[in-house]
One Martini backbone bead per residue (centre of mass of N, CA, C, O) as a GRO file, in nm:
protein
  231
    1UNK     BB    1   0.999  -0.412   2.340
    2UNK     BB    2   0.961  -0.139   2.120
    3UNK     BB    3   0.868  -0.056   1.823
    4UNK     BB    4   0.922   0.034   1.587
    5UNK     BB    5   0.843   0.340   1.420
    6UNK     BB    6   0.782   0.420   1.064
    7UNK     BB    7   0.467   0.564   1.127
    8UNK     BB    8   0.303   0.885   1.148
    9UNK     BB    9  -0.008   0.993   1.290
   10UNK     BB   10  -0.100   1.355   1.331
   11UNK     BB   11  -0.387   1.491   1.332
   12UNK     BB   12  -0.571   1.422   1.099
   13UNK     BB   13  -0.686   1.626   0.856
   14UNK     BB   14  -0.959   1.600   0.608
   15UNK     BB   15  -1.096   1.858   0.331
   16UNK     BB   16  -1.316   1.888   0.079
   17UNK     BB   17  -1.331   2.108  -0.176
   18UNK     BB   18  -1.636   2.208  -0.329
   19UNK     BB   19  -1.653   2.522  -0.393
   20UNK     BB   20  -1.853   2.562  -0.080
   21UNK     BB   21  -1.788   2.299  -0.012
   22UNK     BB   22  -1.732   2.061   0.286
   23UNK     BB   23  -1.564   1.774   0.288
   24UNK     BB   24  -1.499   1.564   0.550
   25UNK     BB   25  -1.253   1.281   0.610
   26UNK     BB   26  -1.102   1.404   0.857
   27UNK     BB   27  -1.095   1.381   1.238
   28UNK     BB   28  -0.814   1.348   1.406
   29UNK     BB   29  -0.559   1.118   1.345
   30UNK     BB   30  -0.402   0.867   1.512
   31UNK     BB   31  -0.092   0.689   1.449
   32UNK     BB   32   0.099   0.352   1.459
   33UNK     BB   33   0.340   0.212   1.236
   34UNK     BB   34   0.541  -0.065   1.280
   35UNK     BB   35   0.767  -0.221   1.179
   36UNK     BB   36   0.654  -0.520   1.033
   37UNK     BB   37   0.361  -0.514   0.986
   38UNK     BB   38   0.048  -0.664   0.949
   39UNK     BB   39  -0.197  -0.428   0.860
   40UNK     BB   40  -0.537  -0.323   0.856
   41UNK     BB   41  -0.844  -0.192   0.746
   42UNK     BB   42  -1.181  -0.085   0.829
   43UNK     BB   43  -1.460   0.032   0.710
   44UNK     BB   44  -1.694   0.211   0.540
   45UNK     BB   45  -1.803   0.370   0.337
   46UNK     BB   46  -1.674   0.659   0.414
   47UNK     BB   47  -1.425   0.658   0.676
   48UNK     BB   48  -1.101   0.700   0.539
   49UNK     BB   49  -0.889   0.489   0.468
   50UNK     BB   50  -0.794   0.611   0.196
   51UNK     BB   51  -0.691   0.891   0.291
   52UNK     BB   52  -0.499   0.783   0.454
   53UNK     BB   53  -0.316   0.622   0.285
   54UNK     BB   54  -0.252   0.886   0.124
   55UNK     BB   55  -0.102   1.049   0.357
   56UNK     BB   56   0.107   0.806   0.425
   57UNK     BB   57   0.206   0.811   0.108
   58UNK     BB   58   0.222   1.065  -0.057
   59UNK     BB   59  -0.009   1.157  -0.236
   60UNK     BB   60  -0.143   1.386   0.025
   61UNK     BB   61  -0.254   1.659   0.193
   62UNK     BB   62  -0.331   1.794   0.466
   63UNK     BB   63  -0.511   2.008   0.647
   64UNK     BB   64  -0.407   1.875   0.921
   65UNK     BB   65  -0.133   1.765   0.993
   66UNK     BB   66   0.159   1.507   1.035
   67UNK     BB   67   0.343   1.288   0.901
   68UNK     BB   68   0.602   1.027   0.987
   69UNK     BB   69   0.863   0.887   0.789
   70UNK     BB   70   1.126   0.798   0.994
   71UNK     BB   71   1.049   1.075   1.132
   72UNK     BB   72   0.990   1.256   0.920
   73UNK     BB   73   0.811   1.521   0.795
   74UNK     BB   74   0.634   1.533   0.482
   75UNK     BB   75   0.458   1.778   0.422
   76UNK     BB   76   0.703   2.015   0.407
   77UNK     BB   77   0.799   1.926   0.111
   78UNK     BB   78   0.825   1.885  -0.186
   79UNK     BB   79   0.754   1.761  -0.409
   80UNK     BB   80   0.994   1.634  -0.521
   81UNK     BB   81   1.063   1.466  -0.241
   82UNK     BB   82   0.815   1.330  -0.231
   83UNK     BB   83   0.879   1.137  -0.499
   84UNK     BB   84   1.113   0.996  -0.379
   85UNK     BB   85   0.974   0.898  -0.149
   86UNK     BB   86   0.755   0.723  -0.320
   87UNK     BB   87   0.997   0.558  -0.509
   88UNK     BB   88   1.124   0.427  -0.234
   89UNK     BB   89   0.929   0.373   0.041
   90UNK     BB   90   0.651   0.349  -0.130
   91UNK     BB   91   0.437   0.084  -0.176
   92UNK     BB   92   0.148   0.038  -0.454
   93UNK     BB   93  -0.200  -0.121  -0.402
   94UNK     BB   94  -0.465  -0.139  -0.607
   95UNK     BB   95  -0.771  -0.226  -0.710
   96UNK     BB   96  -0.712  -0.178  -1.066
   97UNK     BB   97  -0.390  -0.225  -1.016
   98UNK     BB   98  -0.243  -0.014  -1.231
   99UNK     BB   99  -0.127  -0.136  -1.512
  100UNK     BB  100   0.078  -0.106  -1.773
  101UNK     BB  101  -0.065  -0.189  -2.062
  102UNK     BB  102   0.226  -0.164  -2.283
  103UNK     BB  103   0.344  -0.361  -2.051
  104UNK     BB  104   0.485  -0.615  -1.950
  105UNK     BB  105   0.547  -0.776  -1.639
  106UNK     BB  106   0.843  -0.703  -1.596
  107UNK     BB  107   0.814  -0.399  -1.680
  108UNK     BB  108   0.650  -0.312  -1.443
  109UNK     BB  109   0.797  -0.462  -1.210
  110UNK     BB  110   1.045  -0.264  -1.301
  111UNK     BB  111   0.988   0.036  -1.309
  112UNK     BB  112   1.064   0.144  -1.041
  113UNK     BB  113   1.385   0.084  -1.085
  114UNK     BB  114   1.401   0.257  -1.341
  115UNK     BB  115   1.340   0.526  -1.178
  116UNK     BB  116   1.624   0.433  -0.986
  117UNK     BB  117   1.855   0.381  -1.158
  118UNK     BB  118   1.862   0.052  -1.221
  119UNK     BB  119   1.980  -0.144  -1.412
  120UNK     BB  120   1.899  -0.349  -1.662
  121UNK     BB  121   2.017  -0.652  -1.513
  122UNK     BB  122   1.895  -0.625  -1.272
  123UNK     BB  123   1.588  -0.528  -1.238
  124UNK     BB  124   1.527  -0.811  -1.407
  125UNK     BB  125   1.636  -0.990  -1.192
  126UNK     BB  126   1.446  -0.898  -0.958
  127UNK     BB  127   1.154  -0.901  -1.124
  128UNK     BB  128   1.172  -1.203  -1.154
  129UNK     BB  129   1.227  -1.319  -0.854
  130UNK     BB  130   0.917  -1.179  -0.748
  131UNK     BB  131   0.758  -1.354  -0.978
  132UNK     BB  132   0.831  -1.643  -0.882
  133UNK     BB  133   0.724  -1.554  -0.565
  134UNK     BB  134   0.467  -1.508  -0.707
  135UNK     BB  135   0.347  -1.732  -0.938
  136UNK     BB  136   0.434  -1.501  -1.244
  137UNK     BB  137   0.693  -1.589  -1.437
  138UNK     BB  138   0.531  -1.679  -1.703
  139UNK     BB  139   0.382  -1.365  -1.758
  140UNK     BB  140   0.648  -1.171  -1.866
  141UNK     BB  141   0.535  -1.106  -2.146
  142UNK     BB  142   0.251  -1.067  -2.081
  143UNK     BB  143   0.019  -0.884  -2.107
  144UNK     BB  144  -0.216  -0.769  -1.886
  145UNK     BB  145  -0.478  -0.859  -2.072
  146UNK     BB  146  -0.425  -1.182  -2.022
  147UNK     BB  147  -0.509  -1.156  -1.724
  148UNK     BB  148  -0.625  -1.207  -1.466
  149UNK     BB  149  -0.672  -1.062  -1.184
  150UNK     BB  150  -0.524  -1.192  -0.990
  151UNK     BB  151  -0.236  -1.210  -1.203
  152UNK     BB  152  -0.231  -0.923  -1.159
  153UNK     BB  153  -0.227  -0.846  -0.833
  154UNK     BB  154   0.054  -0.990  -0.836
  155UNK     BB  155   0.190  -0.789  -1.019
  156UNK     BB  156   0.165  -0.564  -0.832
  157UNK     BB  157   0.279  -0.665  -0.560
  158UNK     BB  158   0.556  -0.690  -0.711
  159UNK     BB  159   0.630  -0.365  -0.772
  160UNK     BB  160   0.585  -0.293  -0.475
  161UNK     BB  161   0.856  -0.493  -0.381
  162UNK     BB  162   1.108  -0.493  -0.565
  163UNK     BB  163   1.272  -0.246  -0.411
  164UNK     BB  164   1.230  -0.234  -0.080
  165UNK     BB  165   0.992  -0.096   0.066
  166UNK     BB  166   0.921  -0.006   0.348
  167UNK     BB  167   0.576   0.033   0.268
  168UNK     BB  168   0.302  -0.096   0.216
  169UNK     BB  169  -0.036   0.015   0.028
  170UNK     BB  170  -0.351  -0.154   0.006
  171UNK     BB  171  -0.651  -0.038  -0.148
  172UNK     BB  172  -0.862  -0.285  -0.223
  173UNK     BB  173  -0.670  -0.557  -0.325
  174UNK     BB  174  -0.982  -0.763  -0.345
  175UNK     BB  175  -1.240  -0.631  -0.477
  176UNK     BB  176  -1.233  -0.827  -0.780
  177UNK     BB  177  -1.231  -1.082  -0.605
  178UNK     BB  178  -1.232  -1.410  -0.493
  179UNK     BB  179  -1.217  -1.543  -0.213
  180UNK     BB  180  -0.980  -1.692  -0.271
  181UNK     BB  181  -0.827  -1.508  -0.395
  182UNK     BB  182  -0.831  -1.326  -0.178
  183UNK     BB  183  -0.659  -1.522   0.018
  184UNK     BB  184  -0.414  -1.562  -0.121
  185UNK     BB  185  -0.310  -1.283  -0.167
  186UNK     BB  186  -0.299  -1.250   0.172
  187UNK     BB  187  -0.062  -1.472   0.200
  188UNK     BB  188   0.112  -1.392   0.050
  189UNK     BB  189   0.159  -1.103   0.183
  190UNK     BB  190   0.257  -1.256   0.452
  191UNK     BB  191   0.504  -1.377   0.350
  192UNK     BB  192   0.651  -1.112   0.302
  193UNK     BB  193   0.658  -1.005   0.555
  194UNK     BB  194   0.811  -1.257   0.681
  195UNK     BB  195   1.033  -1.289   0.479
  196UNK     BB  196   1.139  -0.992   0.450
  197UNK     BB  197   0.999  -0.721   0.625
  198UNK     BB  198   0.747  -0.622   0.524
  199UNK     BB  199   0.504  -0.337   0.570
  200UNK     BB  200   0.201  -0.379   0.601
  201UNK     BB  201  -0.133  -0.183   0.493
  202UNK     BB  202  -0.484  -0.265   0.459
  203UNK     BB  203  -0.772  -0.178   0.294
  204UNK     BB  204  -1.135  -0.340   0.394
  205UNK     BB  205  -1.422  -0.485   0.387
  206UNK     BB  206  -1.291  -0.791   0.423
  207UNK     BB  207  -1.352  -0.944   0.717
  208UNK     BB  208  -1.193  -1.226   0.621
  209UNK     BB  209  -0.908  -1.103   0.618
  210UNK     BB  210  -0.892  -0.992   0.929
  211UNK     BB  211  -0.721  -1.288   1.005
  212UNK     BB  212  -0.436  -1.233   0.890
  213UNK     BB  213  -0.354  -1.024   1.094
  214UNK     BB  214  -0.211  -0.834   1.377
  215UNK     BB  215  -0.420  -0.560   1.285
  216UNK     BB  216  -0.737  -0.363   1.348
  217UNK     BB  217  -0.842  -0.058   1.210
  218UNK     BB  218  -1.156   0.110   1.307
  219UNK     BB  219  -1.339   0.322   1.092
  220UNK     BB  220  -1.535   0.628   1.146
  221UNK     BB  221  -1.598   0.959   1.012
  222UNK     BB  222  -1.271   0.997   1.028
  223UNK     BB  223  -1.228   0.760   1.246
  224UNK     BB  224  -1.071   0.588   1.539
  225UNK     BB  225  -1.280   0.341   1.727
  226UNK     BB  226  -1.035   0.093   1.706
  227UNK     BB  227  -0.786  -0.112   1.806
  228UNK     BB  228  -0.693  -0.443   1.729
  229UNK     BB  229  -0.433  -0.638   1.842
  230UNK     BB  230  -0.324  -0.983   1.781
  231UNK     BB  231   0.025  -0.936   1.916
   0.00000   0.00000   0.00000
């Protein structure tokens, strides 16, 4: 039986122009990742890994070709639309973290929940469920800046799962991060994944991660060169 596409790379080109130099980032890229995935992605700084991430995430609009999320087809819609789907649909895990410093553990994990307008006992106690779930319910009240990187990007990855979207992208979540560290956030991760029935996709250069993948699509130059299915 086939699996759900939950979303759809087609022909994606992405060039960028600074005045009048045009730098390729992406090359003509077919990509589908089935509902329910747990996967990798390979490859050398300057490969595309990044560009695709925020293309399927409706970060950034292709120079040509279209995602398609959930059947839908992306490029096409509104900022406001774009933005909405951003908000329900996908959970976004970054290298350096991005949680808000003003705000506490709690707040950061909530935030997307109070953006989408779920009342404040409820929200509050959802992203508390998720940071139990993830060991760092004990520094709800605490600022990012008293956190190692690793209890930060457990808390960035608490943010990203807590509304319940569609699929997570993480670019480079372990980069800044020690081998343990990083070996257990991505076990975290594939917990959620096994447990929840979250999308996970994931860009790294850190090769001994992707041990624990279902899939490793390998990227070279804007193009996808292998694409390595473990399951």
């Amino acid at each position: 039986m086939t699996s759900e596409v939950l979303i759809r790379a087609s022909g994606l080109h992405k060039v960028y122009k600074t005045g009048q130099v045009e730098t390729p980032a992406l090359n003509g890229v077919d990509l589908e990742v089935p509902r329910g995935e747990f996967g990798g992605m390979a490859g050398p700084s300057g490969s595309g890994k990044s560009t695709l991430l925020h293309l399927l995430g409706a970060l950034d609009k292709p120079t040509a070709g279209e995602v398609f999320l959930e059947g839908t087809a992306v490029s096409g819609q509104s900022e406001a639309a774009l933005s909405s789907l951003r908000l329900h649909k996908v959970g976004f895990v970054f290298q350096a973290y991005n949680l808000i410093p003003v705000l506490t553990v709690l707040e950061n994990t909530a935030f997307v929940l109070e953006l989408q307008g779920v009342p404040p006992r409820k929200r509050e106690n959802q992203a508390l469920e998720i940071l139990e779930e993830l060991g760092v319910a004990q520094y709800k009240d605490q600022f990012p800046n008293r956190l190692s990187g690793g209890e930060q990007q457990r808390v960035a990855v608490a943010r990203a799962v807590a509304s319940g979207p569609s699929i997570v992208l993480a670019d480079e979540p372990t980069a800044n991060l020690d081998t343990k560290t990083s070996l257990d956030l991505i076990d975290l991760m594939r917990r959620l994944n096994q447990d929840h029935h979250t999308t996970f996709l994931f860009a790294t250069h850190d090769t001994r991660l992707l041990d624990r993948v279902d899939r490793v699509v390998y990227m070279e130059d804007g193009k996808i060169t292998r694409d390595d299915r473990r399951s």
